[in-house]
BABA-294938 format. One record per residue (C-alpha): residue in one letter; x, y, z. Coordinates in steps of 0.05 Angstrom, whole numbers, padded with zeros to 5 digits, always signed. Each point is the difference from the previous one (the first is absolute). Layout:
BEGIN
AXYZ/...
***
This chain:
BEGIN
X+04610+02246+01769/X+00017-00035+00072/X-00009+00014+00065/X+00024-00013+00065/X-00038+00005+00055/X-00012-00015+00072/X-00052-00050+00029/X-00006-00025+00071/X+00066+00022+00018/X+00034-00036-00061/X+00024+00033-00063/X-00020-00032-00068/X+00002+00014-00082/X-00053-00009-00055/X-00025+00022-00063/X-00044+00056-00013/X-00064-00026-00036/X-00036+00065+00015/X-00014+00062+00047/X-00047+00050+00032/X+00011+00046+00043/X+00000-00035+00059/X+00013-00075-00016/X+00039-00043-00044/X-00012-00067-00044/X+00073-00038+00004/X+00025-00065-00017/X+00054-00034+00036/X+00064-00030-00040/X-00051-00074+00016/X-00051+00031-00039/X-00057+00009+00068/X-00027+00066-00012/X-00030+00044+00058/X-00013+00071+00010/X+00031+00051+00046/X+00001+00061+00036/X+00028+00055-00043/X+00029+00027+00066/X+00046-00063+00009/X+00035+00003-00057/X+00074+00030+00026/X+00028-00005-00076/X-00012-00010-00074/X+00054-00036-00047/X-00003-00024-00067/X+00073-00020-00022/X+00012-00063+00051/X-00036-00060-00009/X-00048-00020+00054/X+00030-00069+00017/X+00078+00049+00014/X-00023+00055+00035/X-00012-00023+00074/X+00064-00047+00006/X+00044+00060-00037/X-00028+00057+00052/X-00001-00048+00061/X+00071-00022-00024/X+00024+00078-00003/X-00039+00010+00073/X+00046-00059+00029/X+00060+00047-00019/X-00026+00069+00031/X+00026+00018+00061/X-00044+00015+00065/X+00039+00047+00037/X+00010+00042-00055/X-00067+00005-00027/X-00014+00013+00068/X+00044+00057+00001/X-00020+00033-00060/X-00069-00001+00019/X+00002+00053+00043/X-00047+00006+00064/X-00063+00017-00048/X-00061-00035-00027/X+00011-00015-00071/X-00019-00036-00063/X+00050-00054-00032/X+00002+00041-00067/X+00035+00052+00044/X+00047-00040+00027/X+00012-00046-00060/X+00024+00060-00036/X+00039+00028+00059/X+00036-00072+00003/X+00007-00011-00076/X-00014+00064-00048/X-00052+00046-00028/X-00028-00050-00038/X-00002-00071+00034/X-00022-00051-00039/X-00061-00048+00007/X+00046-00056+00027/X+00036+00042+00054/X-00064+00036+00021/X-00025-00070+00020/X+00059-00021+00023/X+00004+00050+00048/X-00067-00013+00019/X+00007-00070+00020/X+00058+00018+00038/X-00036+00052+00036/X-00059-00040+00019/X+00034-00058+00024/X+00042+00031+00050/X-00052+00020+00042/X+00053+00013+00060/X+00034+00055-00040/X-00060+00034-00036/X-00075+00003+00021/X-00051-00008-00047/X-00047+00063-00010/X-00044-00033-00054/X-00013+00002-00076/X+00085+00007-00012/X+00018+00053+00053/X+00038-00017+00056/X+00047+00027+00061/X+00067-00023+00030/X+00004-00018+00069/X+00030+00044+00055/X+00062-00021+00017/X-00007-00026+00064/X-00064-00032-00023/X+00046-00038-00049/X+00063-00020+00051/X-00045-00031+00042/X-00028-00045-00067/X+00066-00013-00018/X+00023-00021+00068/X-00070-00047+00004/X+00019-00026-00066/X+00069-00016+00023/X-00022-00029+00065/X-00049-00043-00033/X+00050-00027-00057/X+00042-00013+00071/X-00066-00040+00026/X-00005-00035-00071/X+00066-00016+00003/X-00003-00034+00074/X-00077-00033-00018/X+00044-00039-00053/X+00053-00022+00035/X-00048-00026+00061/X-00043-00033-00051/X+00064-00043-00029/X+00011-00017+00075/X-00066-00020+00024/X-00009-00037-00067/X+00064-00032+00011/X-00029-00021+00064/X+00042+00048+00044/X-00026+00054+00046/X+00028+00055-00006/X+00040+00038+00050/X-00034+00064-00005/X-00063-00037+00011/X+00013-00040+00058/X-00022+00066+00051/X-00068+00003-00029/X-00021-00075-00006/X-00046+00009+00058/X-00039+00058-00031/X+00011-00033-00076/X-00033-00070+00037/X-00054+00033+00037/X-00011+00064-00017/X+00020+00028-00059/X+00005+00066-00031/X-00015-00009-00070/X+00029+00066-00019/X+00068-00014+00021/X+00061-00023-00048/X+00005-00057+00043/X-00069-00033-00007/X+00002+00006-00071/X+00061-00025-00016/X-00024-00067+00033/X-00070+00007-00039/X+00033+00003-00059/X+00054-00051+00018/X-00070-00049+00022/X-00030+00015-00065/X+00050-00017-00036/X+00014-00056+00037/X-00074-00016+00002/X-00001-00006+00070/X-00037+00030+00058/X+00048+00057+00025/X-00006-00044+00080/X+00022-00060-00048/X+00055+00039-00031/X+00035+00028+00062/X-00015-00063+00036/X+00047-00042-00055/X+00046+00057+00019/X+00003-00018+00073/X-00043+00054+00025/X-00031-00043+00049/X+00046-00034+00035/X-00053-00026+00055/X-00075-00003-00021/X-00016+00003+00073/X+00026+00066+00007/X-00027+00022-00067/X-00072-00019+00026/X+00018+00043+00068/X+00025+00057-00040/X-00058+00015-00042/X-00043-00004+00058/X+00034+00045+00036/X+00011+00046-00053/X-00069+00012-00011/X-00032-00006+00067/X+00065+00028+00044/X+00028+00047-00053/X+00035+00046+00067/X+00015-00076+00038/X-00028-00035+00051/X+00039+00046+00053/X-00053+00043+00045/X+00006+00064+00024/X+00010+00017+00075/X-00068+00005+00039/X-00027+00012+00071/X-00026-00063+00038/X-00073+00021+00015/X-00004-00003+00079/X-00062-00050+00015/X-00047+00026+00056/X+00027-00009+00069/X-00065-00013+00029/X-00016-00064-00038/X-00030-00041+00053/X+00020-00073+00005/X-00033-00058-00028/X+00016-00043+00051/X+00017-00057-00043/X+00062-00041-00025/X-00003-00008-00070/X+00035-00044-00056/X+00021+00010-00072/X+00007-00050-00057/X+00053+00012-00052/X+00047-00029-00045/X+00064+00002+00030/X+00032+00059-00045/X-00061+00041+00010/X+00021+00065+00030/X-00069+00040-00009/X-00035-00036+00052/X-00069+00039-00013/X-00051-00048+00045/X-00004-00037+00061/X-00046-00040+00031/X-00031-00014+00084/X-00048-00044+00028/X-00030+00019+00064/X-00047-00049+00039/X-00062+00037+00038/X-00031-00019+00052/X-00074-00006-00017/X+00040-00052-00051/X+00004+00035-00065/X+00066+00024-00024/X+00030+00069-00025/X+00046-00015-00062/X+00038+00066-00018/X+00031+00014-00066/X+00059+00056+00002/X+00021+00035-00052/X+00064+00043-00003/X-00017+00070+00008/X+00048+00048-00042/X-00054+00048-00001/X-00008+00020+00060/X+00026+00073+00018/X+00015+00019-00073/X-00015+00065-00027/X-00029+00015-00069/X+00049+00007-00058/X+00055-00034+00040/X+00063-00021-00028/X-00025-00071+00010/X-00069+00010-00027/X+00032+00018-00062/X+00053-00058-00001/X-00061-00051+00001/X-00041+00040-00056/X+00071-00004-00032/X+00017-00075+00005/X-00077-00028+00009/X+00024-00057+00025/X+00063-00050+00014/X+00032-00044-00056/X+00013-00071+00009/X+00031-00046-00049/X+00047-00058+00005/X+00065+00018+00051/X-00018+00066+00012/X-00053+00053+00016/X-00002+00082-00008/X-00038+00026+00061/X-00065+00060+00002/X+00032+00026+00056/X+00065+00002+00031/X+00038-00044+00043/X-00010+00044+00061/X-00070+00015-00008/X-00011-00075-00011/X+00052-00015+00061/X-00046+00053+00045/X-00075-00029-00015/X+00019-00072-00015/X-00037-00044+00052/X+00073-00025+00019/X-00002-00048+00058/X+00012+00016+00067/X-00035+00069-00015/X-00057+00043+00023/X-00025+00026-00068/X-00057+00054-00023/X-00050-00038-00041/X-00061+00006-00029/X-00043-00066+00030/X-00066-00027-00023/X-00029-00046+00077/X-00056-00054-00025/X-00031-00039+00044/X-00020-00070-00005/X-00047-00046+00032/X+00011-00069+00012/X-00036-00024-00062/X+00057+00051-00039/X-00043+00046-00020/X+00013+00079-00002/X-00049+00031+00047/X+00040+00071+00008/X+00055+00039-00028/X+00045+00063+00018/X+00050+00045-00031/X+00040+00036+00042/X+00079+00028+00004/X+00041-00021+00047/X+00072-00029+00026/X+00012-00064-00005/X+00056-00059+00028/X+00028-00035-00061/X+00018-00061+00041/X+00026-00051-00060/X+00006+00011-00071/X-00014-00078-00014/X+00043-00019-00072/X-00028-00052-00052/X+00062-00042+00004/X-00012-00017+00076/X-00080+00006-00005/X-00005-00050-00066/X+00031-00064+00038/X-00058-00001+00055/X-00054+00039-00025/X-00020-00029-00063/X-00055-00042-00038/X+00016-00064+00040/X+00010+00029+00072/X-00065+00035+00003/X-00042-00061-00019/X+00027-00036+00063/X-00040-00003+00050/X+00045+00033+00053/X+00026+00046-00053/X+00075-00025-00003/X+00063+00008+00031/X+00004+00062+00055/X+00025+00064-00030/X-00004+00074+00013/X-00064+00037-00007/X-00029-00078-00017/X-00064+00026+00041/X-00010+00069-00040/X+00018-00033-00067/X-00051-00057-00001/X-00058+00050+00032/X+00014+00051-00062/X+00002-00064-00046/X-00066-00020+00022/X-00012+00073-00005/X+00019+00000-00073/X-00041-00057-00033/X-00059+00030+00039/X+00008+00065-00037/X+00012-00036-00072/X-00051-00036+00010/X-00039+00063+00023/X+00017+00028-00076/X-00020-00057-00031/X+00066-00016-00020/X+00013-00064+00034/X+00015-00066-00037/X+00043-00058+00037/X+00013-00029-00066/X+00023+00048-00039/X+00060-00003-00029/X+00049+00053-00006/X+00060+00011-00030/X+00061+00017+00027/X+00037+00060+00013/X+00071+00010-00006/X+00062+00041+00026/X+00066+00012-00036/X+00064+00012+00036/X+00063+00029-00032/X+00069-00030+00027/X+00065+00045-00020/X+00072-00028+00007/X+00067+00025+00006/X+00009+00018-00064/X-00065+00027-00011/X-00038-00063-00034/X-00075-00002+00021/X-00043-00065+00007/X-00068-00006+00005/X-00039-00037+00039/X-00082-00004-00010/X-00034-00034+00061/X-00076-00026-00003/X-00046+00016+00052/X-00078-00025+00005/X-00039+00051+00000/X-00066+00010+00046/X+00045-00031+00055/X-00026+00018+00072/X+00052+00044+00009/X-00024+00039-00063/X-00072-00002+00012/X-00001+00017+00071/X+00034+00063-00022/X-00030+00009-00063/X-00070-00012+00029/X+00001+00050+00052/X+00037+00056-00048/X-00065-00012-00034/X-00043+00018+00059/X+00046+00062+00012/X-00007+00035-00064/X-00064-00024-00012/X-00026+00026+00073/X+00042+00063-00006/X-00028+00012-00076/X-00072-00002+00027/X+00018+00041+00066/X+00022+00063-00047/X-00055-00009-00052/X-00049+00005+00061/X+00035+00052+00021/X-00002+00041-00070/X+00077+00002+00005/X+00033-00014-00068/X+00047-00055-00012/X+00023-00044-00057/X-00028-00066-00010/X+00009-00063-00041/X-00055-00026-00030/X-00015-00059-00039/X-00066-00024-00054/X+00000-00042-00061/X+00071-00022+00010/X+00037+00079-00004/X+00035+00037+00054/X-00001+00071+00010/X+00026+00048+00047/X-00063+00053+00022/X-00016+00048+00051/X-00073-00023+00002/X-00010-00062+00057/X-00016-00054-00046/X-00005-00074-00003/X+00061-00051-00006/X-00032-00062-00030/X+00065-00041-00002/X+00004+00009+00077/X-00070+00000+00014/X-00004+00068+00043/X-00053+00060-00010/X+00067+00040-00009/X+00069+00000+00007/X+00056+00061+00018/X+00073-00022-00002/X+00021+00032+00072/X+00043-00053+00033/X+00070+00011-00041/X+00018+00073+00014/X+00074-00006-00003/X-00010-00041-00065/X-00058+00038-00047/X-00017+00077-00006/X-00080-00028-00003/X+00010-00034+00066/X+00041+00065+00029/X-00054+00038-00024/X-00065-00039+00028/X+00037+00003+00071/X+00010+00079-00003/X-00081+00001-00017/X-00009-00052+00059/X+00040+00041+00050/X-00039+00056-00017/X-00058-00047+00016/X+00017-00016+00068/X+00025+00065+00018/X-00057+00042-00019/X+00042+00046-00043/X-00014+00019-00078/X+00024-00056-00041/X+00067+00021-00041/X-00040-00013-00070/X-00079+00027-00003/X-00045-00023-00033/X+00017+00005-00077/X+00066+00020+00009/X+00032+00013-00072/X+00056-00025+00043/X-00023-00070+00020/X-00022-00021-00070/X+00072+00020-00022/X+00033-00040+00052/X-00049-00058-00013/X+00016+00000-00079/X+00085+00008+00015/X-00013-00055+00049/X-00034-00043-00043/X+00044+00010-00060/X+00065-00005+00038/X-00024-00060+00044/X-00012-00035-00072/X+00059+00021-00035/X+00049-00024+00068/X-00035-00070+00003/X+00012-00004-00081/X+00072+00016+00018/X+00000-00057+00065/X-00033-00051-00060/X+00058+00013-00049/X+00057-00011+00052/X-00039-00060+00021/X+00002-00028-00073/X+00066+00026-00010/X+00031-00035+00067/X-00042-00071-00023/X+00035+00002-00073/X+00063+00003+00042/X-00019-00058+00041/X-00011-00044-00056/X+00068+00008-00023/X+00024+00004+00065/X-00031-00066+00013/X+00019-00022-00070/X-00071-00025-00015/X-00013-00022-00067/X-00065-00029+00008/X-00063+00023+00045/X-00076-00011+00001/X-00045+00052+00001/X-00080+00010-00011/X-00036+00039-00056/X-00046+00060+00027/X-00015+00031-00065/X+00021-00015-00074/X+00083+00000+00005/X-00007+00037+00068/X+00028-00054+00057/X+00008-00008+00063/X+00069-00038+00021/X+00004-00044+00054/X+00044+00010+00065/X+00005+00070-00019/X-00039+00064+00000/X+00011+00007-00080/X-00055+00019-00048/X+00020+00009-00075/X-00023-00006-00072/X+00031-00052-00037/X+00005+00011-00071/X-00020-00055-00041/X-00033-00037+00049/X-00066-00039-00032/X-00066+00017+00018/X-00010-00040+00064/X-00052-00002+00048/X+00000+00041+00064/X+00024-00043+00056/X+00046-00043-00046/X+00064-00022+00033/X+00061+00010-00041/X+00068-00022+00004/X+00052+00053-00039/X+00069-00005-00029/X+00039+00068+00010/X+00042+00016-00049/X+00017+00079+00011/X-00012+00050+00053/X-00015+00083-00025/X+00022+00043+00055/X-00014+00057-00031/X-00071-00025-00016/X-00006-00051+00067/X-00031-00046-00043/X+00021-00067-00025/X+00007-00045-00059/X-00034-00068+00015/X-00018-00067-00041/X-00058-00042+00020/X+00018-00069+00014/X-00072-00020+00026/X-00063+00015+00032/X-00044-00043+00034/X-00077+00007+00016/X-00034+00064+00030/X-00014-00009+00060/X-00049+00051+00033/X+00013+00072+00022/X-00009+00019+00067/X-00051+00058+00016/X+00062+00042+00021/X+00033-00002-00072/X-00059+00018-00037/X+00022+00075-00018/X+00053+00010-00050/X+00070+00001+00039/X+00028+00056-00029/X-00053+00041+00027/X-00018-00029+00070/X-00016+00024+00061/X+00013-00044+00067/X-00044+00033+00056/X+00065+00055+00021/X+00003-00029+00071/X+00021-00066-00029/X+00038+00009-00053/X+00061+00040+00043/X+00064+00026-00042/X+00053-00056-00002/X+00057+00026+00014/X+00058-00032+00045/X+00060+00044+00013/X+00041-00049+00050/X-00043-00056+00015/X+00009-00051+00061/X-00040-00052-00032/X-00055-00003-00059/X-00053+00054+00010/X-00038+00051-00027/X+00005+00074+00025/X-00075+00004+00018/X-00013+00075-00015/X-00060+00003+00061/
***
């Protein structure tokens, strides 16, 4: 005797060896013997051989029909027997029983399975709306095949070209579309970004690069929504000064400016002003919640996405010509230019020039200064070389000082478009620790620092950078910044620029208005903003780095170099020379740190910015300066001299200095 029986879902046949009750010894037509479950035995049969039996009843299942089966089961529970003999007579026999059974259980959208051979049909509208999924996804089959031929064929398909953005950048796995072009990449055995890039995809890498940026950090776009101008106080008294600023000549955000005031008793009052976009807003305003949006402005190469609109950066800019709010830090320094007093205060105060790089770099540089009579005669020549003087007291002051150190340089990229649309770039070089750079660098320094210990004194909150073995981290604890040398440092001089420095100033205007300060002391709040500004900050400099690298590949075709030196940092990382270009170079030797190499390029990888090199030769290490001791990937300039290069329309070579 043989039964057929049901195990994990399947149906199979075997022998009888022997029985109980409640189990079963078989043996299968190979000859394995097992034992069973009395209970999942759905049929005995002794006249078919074991070996016919499951092709002949899956064979007869093939040829019943669904719909009427479906009919003539009625709207009841029942057992197959019943239906078997309802469908073929009185008496079915073994092979039909099982038969119907097979059919029964695998057509799951016509009959539900009740357990142990009972089952029930499917309401009816239960079962149109299977049938019409069915359908619809034979449809989908249908289309995934044909897409696949195309994108294998290296074709992109029609249908597909409206949802290349979201296929590219952010993809919706679920969707018809994104896996016919995983399947057509696996087949393929290609990445699905290499796939639809062989299909033309991406057109323009730069663009690419853009898109996925935007589409993950400006999802809604980089529009804003309307907002009230806060109205600054109207009784901000005047300072009394004239003040500069020192830019790049497509900075627009003019955060900072500077004044020198000589006393009488012979000491002299240098103010630093700071744009004050703080002043007279409310709680929870519209722009409040813009900068906790954006956290902070976007450069890269050409362009730049704003934290806050044009006309809020149009209103508080410290625009020449201008009487502007500002929050001011006044020290005071003796002849031997040494601090001897300090005050915060807010006030109004006449932007008088808003000096550029471009016209500043010719006269006040490395070689002018050293003169004995300074140099040729130029604007603000008096103010400039006091606050240089200034400047290498106060490095000196943190112990930062070194004549011969050598730096190297920074660099700014400019994008040219023609007529038709063609782009060019241009990447200028641009020493960096210039005067220019320090003088503003140095006393940015003394702001933040001064202003960092002011609110820590003060038990005021704020966010600070600190620095120790070598790692930055954003904190709301006043700690120290090794790698500038200060007992602590707050970022507060770049409030149209960064949410942190936005933030410090609405804590220092609280300060110096005797008011409660907009965040308290462990405010949930502040240590959110601080982690989103941290994280964001991070992620939109990681973005600035791959445009950089992106627009240097370009150059070197551009430029059509085929050759170029460059320096080993670490193992095949490199440094390349002229250009402010780090990348691994696969296959490169183990060399020395320090080595200088000279490289054949043989391919450029958009998609990867990276580069296929040959080594033609390396000479002798020579040693690395203290500055290029950390690993590049992962270094940190001191942030008031390392500013963001960007250049949107440049006048001549310069960097956008970001203080």
């Amino acid at each position: 005797m043989n039964v057929f029986y049901e195990e994990s879902g399947d149906f199979k046949v075997a022998a009888i060896m022997s029985e109980s009750d409640a189990n079963l010894q078989i043996e299968d037509a190979r000859g394995k013997r097992s034992k069973i479950k009395a209970v999942d035995v759905r049929l005995r049969f002794d006249k078919i051989a074991l070996a016919d039996f499951m092709p002949q009843a899956q064979a007869m299942a093939e040829q019943l029909d669904l719909d009427f089966l479906w009919e003539v089961a009625g709207t009841e529970e029942f057992g197959f027997l019943e239906l078997a003999r309802e469908y073929y007579s009185p008496n079915p026999t073994a092979l039909e029983q099982a038969a119907l059974v097979v059919r029964l259980h695998g057509a799951p959208m016509y009959f539900y399975r009740k357990g142990r051979g009972r089952y029930k049909a499917a309401p009816e509208d239960n079962l149109r709306a299977a049938k019409s999924g069915m359908e619809k996804k034979a449809r989908e089959a249908a289309l995934m095949a044909e897409w696949q031929r195309e994108l294998q064929a290296g074709t992109l398909p029609e249908a597909l070209k409206s949802h290349i953005r979201t296929l590219l950048h952010r993809p919706d796995k679920n969707t018809i579309e994104w896996k016919a072009v995983a399947a057509a990449a696996d087949a393929a055995q290609k990445s699905p970004l290499r796939l639809l890039a062989g299909c033309g995809a991406i057109p323009d890498v730069e663009t690419w690069l853009l898109d996925g940026f935007l589409s993950e950090y400006f999802p809604k776009g980089t529009g804003f929504p309307a907002m009230e101008l806060p109205a600054a106080p109207a009784d901000l008294p005047d300072a009394g000064v004239r003040a500069f600023s020192i830019d790049d000549a497509a900075t627009t955000e003019i955060d900072d400016a500077l004044s020198v005031t000589v006393l009488p008793d012979g000491n002299t009052r240098v103010g630093i002003h700071i744009a004050a976009p703080t002043l007279g807003m409310a709680a929870d305003a519209t722009m409040e919640q813009v900068v906790l949006a954006r956290l902070s402005t976007v450069y890269f190469p050409g362009d730049k996405i704003t934290m806050l609109p044009d006309a809020v950066v149009e209103s508080f800019t410290l625009a020449e010509g201008r009487d502007c709010p500002a929050v001011s830090l006044y020290v005071t320094v003796n002849p031997e230019l040494q601090v001897i007093a300090s005050e915060s205060r807010l006030d109004r105060v006449h932007i008088a020039a808003n000096l550029r790089h471009h016209d500043l770099d010719p006269v006040f540089n490395e070689e002018t200064v050293g003169l004995a009579d300074g140099g040729p005669d130029y604007p603000w020549k008096t103010e400039l070389m006091f606050l240089w003087r200034f400047a290498i007291a106060l490095e000196i002051g943190r112990g930062k000082h070194d004549p011969n150190r050598v730096e190297r340089p920074d660099y700014s990229f400019a994008i040219d478009r023609d007529e038709a649309g063609g782009k060019r770039v241009r990447i200028y070089p641009r020493k960096r620790g210039s005067p220019m750079d320090k003088l503003v660098a140095e006393l940015m320094i003394l702001c933040n620092s001064t202003w960092g210990k002011q609110l820590a004194d003060a038990r005021i909150p704020a966010i600070y950078r600190a620095q120790a073995m070598g790692r930055v981290r954003m904190t709301t604890q006043p700690s120290p910044h090794v790698g500038l040398g200060v007992a602590q440092y707050s970022w507060a001089s770049s409030p149209l620029r960064r949410a942190a420095d936005f933030i410090n100033q609405q804590q220092l205007v609280a300060m110096l208005q005797g008011t409660p300060p907009r965040y308290a002391p462990r405010d949930p709040m502040l240590f959110a903003a601080l982690r989103d500004f941290d994280q964001t900050y991070n992620a939109y400099a990681e973005f600035q780095g791959r445009m950089e690298r992106y627009w240097c590949l370009k150059w070197l075709e551009q430029e059509g170099v085929r050759e170029i030196g460059a320096t080993v940092i670490k193992e095949n990382l490199v440094r390349f020379d002229g250009l402010p270009l780090i990348l691994r170079i696969a296959g490169l030797p183990e060399l020395a740190r320090g080595t200088p190499v000279k490289l054949q390029l043989i391919s450029t990888d958009y998609l990867d910015l990276a580069l296929e090199c040959r080594l033609l030769e390396a000479g002798e290490p020579v040693a690395v300066v203290e500055e290029e001791e950390e690993v590049a990937e992962a270094a940190e300039v001191p942030e008031e001299l390392a500013e963001p290069a960007v250049a949107e329309t440049p006048v001549a070579p310069a960097t956008p200095a970001e203080e």
